[in-house]
PDB file of N, CA, C, O and CB in Angstrom:
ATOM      1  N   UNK A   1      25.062 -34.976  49.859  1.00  0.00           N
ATOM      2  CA  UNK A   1      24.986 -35.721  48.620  1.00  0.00           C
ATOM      3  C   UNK A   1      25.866 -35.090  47.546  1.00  0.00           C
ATOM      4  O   UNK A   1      26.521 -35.804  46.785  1.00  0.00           O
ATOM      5  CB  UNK A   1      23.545 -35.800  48.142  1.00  0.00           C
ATOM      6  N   UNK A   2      25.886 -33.916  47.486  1.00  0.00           N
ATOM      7  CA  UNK A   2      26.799 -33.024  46.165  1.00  0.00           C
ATOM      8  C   UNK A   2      28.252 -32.701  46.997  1.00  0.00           C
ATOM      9  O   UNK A   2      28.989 -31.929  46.382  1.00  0.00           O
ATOM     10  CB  UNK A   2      25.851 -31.131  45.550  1.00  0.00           C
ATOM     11  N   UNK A   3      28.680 -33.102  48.085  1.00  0.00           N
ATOM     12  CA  UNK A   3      29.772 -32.508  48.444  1.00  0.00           C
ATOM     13  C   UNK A   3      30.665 -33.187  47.703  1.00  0.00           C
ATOM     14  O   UNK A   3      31.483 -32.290  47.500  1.00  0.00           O
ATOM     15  CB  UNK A   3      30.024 -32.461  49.789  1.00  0.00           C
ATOM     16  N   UNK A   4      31.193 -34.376  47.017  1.00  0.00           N
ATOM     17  CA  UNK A   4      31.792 -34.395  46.306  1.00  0.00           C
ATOM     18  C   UNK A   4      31.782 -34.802  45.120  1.00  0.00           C
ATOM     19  O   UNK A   4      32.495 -35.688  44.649  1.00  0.00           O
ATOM     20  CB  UNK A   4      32.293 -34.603  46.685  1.00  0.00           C
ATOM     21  N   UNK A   5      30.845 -34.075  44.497  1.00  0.00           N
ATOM     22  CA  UNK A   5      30.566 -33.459  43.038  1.00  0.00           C
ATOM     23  C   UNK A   5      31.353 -32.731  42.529  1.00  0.00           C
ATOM     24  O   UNK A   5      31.363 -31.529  42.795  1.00  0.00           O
ATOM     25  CB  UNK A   5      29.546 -32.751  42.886  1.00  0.00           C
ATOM     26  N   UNK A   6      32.353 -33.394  41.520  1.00  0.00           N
ATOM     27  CA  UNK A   6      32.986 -32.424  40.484  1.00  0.00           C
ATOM     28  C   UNK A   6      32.834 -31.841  38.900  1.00  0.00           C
ATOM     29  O   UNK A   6      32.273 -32.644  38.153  1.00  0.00           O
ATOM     30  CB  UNK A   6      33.972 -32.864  40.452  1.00  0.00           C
ATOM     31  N   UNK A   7      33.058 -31.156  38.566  1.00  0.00           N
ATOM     32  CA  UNK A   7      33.015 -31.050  37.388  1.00  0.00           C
ATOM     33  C   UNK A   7      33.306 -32.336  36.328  1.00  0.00           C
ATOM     34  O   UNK A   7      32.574 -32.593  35.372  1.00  0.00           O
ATOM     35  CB  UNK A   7      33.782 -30.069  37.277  1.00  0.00           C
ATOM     36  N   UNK A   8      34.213 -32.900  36.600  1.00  0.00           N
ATOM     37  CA  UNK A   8      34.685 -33.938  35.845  1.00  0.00           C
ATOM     38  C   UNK A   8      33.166 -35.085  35.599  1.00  0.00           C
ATOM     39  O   UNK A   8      32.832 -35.748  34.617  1.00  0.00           O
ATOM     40  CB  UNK A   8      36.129 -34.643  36.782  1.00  0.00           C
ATOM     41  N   UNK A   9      32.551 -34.927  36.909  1.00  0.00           N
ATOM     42  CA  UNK A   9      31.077 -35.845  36.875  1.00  0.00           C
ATOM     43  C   UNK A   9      30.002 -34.820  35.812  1.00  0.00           C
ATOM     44  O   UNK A   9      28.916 -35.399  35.828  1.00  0.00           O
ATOM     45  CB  UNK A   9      30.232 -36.030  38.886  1.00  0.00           C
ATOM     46  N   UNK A  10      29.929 -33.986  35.224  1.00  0.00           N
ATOM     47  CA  UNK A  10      29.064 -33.357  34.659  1.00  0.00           C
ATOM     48  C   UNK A  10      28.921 -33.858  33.506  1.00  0.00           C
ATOM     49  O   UNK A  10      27.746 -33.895  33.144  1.00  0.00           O
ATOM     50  CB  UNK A  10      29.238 -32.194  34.657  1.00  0.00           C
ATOM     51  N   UNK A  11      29.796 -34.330  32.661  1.00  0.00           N
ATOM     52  CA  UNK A  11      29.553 -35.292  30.996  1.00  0.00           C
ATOM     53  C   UNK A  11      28.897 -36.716  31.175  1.00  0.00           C
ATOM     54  O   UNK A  11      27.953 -37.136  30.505  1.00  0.00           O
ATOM     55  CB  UNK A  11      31.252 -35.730  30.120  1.00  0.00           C
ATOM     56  N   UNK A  12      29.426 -37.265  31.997  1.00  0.00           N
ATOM     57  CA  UNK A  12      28.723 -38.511  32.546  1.00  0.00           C
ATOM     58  C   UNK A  12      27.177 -38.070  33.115  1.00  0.00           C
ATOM     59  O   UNK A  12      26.347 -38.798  32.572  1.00  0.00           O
ATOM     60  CB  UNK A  12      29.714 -39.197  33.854  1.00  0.00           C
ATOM     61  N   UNK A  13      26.652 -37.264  33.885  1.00  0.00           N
ATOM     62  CA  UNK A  13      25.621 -37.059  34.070  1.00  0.00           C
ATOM     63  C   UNK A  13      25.083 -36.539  33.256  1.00  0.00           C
ATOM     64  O   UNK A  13      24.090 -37.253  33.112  1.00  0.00           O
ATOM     65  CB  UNK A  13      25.479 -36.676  34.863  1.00  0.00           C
ATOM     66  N   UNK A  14      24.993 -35.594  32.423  1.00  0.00           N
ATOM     67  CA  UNK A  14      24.604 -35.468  31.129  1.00  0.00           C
ATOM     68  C   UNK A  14      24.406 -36.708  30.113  1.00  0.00           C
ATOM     69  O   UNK A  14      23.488 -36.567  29.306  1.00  0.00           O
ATOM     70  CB  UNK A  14      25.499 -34.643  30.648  1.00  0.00           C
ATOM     71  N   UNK A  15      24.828 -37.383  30.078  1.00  0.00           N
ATOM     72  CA  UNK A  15      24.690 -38.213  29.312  1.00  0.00           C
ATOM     73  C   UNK A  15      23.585 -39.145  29.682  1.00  0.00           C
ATOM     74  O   UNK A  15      22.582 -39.605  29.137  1.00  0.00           O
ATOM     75  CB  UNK A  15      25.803 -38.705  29.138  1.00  0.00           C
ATOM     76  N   UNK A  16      24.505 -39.275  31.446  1.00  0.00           N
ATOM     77  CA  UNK A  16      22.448 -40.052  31.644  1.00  0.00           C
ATOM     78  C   UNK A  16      21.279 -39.858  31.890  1.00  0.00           C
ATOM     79  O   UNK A  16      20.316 -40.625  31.893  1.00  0.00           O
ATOM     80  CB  UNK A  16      22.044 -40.758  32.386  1.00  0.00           C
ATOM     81  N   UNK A  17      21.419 -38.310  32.196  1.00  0.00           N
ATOM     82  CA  UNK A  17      20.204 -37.972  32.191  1.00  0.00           C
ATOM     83  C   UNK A  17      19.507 -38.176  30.426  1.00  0.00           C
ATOM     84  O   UNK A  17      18.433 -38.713  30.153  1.00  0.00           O
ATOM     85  CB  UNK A  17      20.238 -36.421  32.860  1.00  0.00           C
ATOM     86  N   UNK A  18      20.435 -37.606  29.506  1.00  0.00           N
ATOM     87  CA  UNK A  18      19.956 -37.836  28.579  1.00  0.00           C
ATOM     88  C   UNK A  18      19.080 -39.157  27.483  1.00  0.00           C
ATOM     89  O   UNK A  18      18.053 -39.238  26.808  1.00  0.00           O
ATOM     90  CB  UNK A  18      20.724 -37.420  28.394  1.00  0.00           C
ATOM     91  N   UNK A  19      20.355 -40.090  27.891  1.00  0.00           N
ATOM     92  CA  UNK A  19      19.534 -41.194  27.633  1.00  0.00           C
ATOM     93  C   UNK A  19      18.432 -42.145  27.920  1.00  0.00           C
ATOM     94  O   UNK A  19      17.817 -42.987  27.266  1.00  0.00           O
ATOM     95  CB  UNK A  19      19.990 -41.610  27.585  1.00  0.00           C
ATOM     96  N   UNK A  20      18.396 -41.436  29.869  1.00  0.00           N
ATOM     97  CA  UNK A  20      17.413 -42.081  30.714  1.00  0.00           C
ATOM     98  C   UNK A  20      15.722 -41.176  29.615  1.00  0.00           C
ATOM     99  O   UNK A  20      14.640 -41.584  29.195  1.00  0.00           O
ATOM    100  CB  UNK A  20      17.801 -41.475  32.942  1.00  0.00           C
ATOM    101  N   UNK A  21      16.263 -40.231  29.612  1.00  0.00           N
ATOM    102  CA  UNK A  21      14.553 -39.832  29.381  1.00  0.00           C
ATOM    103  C   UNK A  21      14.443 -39.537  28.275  1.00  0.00           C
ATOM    104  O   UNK A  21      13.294 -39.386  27.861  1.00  0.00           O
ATOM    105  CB  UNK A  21      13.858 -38.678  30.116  1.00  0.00           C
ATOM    106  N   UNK A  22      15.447 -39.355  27.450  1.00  0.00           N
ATOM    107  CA  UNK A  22      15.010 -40.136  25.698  1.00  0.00           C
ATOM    108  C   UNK A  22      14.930 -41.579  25.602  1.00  0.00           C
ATOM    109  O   UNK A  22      14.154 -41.836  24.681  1.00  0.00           O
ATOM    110  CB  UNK A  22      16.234 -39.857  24.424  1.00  0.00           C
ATOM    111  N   UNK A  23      15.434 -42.773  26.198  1.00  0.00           N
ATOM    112  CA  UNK A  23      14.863 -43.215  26.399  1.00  0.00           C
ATOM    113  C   UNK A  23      13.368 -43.882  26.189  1.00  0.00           C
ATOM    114  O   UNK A  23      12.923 -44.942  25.749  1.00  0.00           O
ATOM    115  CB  UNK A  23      15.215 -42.861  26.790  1.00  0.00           C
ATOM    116  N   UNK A  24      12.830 -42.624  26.769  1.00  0.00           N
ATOM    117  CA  UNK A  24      11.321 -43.033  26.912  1.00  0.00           C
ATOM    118  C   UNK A  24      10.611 -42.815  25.968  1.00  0.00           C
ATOM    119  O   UNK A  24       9.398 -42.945  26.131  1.00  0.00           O
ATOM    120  CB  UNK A  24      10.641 -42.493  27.866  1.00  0.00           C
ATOM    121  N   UNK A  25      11.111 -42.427  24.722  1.00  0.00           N
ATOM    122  CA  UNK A  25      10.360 -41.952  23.580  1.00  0.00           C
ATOM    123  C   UNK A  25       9.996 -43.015  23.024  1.00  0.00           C
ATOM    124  O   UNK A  25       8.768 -42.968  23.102  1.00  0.00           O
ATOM    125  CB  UNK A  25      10.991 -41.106  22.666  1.00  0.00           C
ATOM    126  N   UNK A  26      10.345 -44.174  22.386  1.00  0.00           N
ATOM    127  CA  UNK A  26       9.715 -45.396  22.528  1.00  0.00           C
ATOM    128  C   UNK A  26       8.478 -46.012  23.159  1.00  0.00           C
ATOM    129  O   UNK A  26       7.685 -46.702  22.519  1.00  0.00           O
ATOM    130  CB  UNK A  26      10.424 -45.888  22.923  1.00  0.00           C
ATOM    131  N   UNK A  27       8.327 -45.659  24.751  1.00  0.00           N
ATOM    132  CA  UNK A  27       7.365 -46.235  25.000  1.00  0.00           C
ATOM    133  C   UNK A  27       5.880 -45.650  24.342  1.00  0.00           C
ATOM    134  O   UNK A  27       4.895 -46.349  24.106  1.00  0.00           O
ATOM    135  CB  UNK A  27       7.485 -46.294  26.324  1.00  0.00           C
ATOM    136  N   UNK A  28       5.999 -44.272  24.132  1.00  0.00           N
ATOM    137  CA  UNK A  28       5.172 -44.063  23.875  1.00  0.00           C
ATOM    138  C   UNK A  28       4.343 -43.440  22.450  1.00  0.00           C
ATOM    139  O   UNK A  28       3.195 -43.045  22.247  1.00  0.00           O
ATOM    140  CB  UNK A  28       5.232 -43.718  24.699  1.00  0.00           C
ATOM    141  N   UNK A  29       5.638 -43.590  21.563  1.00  0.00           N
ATOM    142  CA  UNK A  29       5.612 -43.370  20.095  1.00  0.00           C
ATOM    143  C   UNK A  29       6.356 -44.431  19.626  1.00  0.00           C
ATOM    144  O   UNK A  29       7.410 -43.799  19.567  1.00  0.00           O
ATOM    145  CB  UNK A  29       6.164 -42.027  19.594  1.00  0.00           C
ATOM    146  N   UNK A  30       6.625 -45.397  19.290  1.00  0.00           N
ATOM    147  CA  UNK A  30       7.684 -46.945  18.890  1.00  0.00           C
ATOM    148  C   UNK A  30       7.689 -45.839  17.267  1.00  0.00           C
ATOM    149  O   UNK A  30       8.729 -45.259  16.955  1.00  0.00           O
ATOM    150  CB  UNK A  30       6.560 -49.423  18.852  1.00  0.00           C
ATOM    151  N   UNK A  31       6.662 -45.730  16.572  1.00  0.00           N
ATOM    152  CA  UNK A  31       6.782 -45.958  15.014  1.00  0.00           C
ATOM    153  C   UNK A  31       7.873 -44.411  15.038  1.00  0.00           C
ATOM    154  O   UNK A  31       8.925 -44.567  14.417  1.00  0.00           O
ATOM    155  CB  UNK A  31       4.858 -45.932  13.862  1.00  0.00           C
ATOM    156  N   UNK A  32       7.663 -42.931  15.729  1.00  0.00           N
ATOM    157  CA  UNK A  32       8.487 -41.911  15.851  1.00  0.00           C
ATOM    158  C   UNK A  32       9.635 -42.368  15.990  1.00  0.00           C
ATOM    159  O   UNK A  32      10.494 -42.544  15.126  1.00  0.00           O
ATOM    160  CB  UNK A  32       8.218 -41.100  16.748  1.00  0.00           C
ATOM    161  N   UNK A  33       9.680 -42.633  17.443  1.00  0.00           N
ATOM    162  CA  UNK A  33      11.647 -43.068  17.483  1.00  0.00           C
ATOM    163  C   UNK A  33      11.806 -43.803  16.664  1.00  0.00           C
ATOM    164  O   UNK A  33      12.928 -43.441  16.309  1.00  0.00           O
ATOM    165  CB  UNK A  33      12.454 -43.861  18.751  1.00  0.00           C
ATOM    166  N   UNK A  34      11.541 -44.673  15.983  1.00  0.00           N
ATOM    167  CA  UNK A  34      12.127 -45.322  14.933  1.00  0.00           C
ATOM    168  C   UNK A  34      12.938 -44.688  13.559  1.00  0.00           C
ATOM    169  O   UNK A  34      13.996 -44.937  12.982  1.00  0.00           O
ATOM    170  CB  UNK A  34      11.115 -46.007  14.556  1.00  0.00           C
ATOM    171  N   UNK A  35      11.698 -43.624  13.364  1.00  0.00           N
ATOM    172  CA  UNK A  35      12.027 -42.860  12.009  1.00  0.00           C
ATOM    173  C   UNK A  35      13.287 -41.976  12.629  1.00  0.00           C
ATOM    174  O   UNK A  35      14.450 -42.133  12.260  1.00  0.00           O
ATOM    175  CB  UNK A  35      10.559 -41.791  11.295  1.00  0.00           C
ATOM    176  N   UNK A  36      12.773 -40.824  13.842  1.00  0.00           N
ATOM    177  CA  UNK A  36      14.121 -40.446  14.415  1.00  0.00           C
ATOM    178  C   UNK A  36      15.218 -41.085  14.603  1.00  0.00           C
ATOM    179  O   UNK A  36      16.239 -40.397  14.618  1.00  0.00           O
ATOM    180  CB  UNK A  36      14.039 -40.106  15.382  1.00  0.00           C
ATOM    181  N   UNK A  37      15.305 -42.067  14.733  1.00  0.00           N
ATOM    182  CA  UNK A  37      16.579 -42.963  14.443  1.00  0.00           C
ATOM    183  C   UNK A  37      17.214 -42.870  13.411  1.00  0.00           C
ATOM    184  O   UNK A  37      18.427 -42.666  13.452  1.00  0.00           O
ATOM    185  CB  UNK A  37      16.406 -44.182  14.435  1.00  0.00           C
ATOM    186  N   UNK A  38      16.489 -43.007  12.154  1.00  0.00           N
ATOM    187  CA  UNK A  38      16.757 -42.979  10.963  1.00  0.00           C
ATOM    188  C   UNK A  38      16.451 -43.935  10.273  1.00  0.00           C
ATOM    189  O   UNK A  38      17.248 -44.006   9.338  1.00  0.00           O
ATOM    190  CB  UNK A  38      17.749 -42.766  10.804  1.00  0.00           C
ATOM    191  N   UNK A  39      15.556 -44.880  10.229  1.00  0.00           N
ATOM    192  CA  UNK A  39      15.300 -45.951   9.517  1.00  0.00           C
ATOM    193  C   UNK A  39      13.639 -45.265   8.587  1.00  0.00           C
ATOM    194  O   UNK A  39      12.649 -44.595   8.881  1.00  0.00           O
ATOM    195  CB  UNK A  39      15.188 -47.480  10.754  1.00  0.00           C
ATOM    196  N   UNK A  40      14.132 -45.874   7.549  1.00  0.00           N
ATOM    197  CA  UNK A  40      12.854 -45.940   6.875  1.00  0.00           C
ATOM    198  C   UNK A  40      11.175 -45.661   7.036  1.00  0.00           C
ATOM    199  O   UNK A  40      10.922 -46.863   6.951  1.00  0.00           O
ATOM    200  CB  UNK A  40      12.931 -46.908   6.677  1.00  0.00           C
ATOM    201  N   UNK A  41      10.203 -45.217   7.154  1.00  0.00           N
ATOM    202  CA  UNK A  41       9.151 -45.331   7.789  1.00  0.00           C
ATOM    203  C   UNK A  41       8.566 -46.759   7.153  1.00  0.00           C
ATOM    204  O   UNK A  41       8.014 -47.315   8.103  1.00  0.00           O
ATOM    205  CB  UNK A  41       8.299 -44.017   7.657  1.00  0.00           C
ATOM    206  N   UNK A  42       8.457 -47.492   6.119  1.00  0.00           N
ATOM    207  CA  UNK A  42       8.639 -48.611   6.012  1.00  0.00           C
ATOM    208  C   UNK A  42       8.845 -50.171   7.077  1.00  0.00           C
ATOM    209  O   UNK A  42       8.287 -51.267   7.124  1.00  0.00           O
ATOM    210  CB  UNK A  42       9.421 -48.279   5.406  1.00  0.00           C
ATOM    211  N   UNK A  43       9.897 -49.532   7.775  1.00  0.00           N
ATOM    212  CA  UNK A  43       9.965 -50.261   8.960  1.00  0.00           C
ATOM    213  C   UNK A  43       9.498 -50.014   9.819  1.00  0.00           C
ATOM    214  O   UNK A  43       9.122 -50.976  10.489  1.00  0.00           O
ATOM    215  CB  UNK A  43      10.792 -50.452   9.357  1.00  0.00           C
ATOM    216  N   UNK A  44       9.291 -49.009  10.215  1.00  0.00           N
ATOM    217  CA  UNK A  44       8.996 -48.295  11.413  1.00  0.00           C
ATOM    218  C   UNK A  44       7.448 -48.641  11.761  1.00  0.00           C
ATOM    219  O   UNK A  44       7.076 -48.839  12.917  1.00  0.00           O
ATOM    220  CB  UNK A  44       9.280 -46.683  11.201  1.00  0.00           C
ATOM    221  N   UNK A  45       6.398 -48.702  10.384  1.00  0.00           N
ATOM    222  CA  UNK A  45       5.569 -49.098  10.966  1.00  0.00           C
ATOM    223  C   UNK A  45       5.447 -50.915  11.196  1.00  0.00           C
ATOM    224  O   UNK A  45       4.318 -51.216  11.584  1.00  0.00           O
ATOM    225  CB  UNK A  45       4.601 -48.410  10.321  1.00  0.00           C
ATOM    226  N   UNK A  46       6.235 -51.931  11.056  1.00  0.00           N
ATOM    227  CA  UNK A  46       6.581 -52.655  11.706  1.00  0.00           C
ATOM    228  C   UNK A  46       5.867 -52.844  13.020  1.00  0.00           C
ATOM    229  O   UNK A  46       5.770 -51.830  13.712  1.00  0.00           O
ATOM    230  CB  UNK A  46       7.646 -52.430  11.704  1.00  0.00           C
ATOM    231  N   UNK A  47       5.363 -53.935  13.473  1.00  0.00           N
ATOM    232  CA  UNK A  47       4.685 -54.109  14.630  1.00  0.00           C
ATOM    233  C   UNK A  47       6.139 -54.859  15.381  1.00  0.00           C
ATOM    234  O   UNK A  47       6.237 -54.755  16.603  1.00  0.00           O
ATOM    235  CB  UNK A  47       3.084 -55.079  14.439  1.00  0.00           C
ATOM    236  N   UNK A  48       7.074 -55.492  14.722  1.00  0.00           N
ATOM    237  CA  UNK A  48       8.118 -56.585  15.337  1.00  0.00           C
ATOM    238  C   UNK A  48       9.080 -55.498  15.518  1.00  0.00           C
ATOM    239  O   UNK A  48       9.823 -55.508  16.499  1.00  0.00           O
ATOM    240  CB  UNK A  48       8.696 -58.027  14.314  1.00  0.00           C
ATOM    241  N   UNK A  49       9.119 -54.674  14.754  1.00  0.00           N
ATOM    242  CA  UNK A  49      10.107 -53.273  14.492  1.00  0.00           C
ATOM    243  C   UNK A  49      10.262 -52.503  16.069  1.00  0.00           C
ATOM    244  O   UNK A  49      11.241 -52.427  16.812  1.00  0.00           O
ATOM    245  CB  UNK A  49       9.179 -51.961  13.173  1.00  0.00           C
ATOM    246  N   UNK A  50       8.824 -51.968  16.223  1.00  0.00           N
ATOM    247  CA  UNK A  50       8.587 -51.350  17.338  1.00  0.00           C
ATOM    248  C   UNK A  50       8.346 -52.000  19.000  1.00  0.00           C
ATOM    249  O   UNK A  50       8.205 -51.601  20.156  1.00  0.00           O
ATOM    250  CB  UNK A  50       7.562 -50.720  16.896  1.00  0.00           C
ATOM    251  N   UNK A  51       8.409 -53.223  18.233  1.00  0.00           N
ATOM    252  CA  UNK A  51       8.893 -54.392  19.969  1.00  0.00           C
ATOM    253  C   UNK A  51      10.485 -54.133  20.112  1.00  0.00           C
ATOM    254  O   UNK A  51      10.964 -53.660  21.143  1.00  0.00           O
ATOM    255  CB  UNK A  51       8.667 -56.766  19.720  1.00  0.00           C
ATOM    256  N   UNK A  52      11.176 -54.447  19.104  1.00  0.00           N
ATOM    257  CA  UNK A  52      12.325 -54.320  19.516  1.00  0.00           C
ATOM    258  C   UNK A  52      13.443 -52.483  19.945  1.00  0.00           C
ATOM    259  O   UNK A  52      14.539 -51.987  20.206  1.00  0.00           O
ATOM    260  CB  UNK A  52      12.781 -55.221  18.372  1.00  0.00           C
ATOM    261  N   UNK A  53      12.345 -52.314  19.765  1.00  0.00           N
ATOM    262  CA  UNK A  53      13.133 -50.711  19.932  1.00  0.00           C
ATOM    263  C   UNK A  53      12.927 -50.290  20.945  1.00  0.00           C
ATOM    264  O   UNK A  53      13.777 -49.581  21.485  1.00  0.00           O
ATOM    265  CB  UNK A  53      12.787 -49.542  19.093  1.00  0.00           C
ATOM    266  N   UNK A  54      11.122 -50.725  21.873  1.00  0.00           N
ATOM    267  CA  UNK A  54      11.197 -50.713  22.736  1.00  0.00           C
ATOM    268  C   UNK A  54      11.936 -51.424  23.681  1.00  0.00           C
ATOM    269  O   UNK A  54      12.542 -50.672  24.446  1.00  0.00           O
ATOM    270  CB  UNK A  54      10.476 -50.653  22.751  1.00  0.00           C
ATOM    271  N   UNK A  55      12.073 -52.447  23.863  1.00  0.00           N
ATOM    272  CA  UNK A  55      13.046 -53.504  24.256  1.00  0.00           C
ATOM    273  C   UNK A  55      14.510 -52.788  24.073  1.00  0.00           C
ATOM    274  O   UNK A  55      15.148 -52.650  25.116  1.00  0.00           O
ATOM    275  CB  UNK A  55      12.859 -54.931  23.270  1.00  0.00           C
ATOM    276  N   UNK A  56      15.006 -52.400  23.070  1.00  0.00           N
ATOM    277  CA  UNK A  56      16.324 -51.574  23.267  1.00  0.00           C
ATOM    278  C   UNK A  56      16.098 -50.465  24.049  1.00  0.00           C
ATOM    279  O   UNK A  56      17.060 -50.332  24.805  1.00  0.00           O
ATOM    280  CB  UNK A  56      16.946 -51.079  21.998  1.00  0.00           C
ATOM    281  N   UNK A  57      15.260 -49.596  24.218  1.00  0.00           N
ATOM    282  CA  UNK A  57      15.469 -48.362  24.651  1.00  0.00           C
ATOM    283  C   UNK A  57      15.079 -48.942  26.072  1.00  0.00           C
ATOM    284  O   UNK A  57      15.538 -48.369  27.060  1.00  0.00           O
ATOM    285  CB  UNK A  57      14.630 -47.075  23.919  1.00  0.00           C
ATOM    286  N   UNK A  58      14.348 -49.929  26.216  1.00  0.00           N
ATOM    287  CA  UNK A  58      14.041 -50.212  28.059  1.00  0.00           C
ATOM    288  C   UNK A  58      15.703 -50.694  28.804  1.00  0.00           C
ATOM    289  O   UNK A  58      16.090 -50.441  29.945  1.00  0.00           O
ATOM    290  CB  UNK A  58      12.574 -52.030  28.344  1.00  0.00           C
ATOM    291  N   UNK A  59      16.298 -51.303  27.916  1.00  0.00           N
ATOM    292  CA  UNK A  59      17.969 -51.912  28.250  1.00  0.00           C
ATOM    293  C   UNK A  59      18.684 -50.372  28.370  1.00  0.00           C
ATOM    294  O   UNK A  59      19.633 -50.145  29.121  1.00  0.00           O
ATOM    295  CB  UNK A  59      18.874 -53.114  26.621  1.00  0.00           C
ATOM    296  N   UNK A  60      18.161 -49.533  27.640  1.00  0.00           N
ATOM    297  CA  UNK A  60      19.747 -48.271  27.616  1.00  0.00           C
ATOM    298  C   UNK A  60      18.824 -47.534  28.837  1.00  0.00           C
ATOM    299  O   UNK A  60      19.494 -47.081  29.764  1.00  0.00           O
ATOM    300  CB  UNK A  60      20.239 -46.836  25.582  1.00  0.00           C
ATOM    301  N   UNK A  61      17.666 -47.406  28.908  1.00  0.00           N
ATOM    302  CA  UNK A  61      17.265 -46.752  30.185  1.00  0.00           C
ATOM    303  C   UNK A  61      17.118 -47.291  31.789  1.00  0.00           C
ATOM    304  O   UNK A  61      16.870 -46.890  32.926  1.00  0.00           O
ATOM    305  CB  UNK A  61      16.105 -46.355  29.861  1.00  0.00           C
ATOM    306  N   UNK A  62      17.362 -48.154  31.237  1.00  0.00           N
ATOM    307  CA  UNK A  62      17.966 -49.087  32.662  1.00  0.00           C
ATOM    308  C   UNK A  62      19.316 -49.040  32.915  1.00  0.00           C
ATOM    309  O   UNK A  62      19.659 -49.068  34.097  1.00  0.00           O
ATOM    310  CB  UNK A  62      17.756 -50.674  32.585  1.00  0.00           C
ATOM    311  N   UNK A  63      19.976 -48.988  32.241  1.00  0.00           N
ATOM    312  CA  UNK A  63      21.423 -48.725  32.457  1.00  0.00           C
ATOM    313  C   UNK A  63      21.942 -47.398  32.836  1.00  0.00           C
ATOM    314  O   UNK A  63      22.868 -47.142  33.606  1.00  0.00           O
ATOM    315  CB  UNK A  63      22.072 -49.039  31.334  1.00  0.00           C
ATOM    316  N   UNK A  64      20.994 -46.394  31.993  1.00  0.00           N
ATOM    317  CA  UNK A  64      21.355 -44.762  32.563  1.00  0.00           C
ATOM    318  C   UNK A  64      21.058 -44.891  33.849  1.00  0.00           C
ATOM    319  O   UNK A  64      21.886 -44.743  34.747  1.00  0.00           O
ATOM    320  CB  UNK A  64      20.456 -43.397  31.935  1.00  0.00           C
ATOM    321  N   UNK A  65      19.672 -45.217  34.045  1.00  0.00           N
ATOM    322  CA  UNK A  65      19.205 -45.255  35.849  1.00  0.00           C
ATOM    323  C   UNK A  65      20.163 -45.809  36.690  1.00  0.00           C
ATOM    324  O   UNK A  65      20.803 -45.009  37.372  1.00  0.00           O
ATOM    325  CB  UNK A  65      17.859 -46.214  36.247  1.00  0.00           C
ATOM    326  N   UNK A  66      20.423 -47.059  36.806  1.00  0.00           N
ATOM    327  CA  UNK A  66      21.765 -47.159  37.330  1.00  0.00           C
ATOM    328  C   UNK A  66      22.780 -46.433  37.532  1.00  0.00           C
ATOM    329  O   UNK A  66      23.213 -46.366  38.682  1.00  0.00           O
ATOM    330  CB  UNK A  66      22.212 -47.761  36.893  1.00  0.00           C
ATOM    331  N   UNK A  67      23.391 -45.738  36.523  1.00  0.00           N
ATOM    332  CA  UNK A  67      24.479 -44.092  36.666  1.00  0.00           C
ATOM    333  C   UNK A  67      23.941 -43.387  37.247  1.00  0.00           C
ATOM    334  O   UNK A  67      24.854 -42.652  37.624  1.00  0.00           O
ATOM    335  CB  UNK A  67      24.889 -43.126  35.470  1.00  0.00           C
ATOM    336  N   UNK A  68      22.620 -42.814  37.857  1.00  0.00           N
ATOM    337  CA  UNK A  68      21.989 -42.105  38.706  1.00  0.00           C
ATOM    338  C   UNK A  68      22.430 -43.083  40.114  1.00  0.00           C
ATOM    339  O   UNK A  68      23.399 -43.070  40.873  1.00  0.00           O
ATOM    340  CB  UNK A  68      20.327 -41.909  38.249  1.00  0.00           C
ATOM    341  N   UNK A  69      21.461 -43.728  40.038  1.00  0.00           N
ATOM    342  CA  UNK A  69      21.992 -44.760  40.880  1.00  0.00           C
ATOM    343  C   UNK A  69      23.142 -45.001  41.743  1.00  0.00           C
ATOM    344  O   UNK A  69      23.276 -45.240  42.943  1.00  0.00           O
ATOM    345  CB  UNK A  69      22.073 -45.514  40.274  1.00  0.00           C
ATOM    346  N   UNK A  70      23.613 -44.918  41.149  1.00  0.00           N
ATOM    347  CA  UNK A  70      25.804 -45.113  41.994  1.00  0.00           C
ATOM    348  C   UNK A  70      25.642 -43.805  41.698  1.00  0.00           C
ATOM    349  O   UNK A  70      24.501 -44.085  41.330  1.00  0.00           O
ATOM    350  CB  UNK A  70      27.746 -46.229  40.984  1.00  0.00           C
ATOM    351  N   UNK A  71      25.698 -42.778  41.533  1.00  0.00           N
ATOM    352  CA  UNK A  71      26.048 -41.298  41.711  1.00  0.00           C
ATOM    353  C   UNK A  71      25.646 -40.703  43.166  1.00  0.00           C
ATOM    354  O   UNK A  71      26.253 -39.875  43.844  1.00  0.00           O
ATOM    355  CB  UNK A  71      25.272 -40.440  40.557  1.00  0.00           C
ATOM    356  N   UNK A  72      23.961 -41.649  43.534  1.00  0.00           N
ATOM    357  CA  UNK A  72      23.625 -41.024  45.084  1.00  0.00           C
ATOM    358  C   UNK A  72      24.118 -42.066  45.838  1.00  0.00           C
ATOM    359  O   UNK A  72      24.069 -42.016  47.067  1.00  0.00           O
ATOM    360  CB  UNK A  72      21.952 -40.698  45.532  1.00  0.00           C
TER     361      UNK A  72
END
């Protein structure tokens, strides 16, 4: 599986690992990632606020998984 693993693949995997499991901070704090984002807490506690962020972060963590994905 790693035999042809290069260095050049290490920023790309970094990256998805990163986004795959930040990511997940949403599912289980919506009103946190929000503010970590940088928006207002105002919004954040938003009930429509924290649908859609989850909903974004389920799209970018589906897409990192995939880069795992084609990597094996």
């Amino acid at each position: 599986m790693f035999k042809n693993l290069s260095i050049r693949h290490v920023p790309t995997l970094f990256v998805a690992a990163a986004t795959t499991f930040g990511g997940f901070m949403p599912f289980f704090n919506a009103e946190y990632a929000i503010e970590k984002f940088g928006l207002p807490k105002r919004i954040a506690r938003v009930k429509e606020a924290q649908a859609i962020m989850v909903l974004s972060s389920a799209r970018v963590t589906t897409i990192s998984a995939t880069i795992f994905t084609l990597y094996i």
